[in-house]
N, C-alpha and C positions, 0 to 999 in steps of 0.2 A: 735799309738803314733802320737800325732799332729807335723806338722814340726816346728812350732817355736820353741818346745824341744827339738829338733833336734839344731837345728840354735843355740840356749841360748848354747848347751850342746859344740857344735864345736868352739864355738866363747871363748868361757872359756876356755877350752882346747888347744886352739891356745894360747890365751894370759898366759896362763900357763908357754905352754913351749917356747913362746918367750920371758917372765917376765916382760909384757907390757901390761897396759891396751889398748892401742893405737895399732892399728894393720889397715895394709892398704893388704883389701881385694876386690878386683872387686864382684858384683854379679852377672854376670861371672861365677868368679871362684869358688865361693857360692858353684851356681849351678852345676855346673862340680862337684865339690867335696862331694855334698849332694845325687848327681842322680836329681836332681826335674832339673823342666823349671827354666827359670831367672824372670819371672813374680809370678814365689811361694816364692823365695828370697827377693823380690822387695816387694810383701803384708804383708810377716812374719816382713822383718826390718822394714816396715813402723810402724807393732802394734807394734813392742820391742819399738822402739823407741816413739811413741807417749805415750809408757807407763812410759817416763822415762830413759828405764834400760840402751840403748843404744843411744847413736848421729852418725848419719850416716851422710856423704857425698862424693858425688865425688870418691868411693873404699877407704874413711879412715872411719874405727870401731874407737870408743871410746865407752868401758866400764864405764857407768856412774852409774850403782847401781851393785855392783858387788852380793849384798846379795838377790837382787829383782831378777838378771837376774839367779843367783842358782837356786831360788825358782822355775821359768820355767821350767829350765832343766828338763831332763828325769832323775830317779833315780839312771842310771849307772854314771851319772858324778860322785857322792861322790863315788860310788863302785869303779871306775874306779882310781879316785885318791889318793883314801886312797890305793890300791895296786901301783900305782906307787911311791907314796911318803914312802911306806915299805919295797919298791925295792931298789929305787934310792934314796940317802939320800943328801943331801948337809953336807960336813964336814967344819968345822973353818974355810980349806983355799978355802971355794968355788969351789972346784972339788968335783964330784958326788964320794960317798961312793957304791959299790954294797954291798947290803945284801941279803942275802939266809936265811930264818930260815922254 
């Protein structure tokens, strides 16, 4: 799996569960949190973002094509979310529902 699948797939998943496209991440902490060097974070955001999907500066993400930067993704993002969003539901008053079936 190529790391910017990796990267599209984490950076979704952060702004998921933060409920922000905007997310202030170091690459740094990319790195730490991916295993790769800070120079494999630093060449993937360069292509996300030259592609569009993403605007990078200074450790602040802005998601700017949410539908381009999915497409990147690795295939477990929908897997992944479609099980969390079957898990955890949001009810009327904005507190998580757990469901089991």
């Amino acid at each position: 799996m190529r790391f910017e699948a990796r990267l599209a797939r984490w950076l979704l998943t952060s702004a998921d569960r933060m409920e922000s496209e905007s997310l202030q991440l170091t690459q740094e902490f990319l790195a730490q949190m991916l295993g790769v060097q800070r120079s494999t974070v630093t060449v993937a955001a360069g292509n996300l973002q030259r592609e569009g999907l993403i605007g990078y500066s200074r450790g602040r993400i802005h998601i700017t094509d949410r539908a381009g930067l999915t497409a990147r993704a690795c295939e477990c993002y929908s897997t992944v979310t479609a099980s969390y969003d079957r898990i955890l539901k949001k009810g009327s008053d904005s507190e998580l529902t757990y469901t089991f079936s």
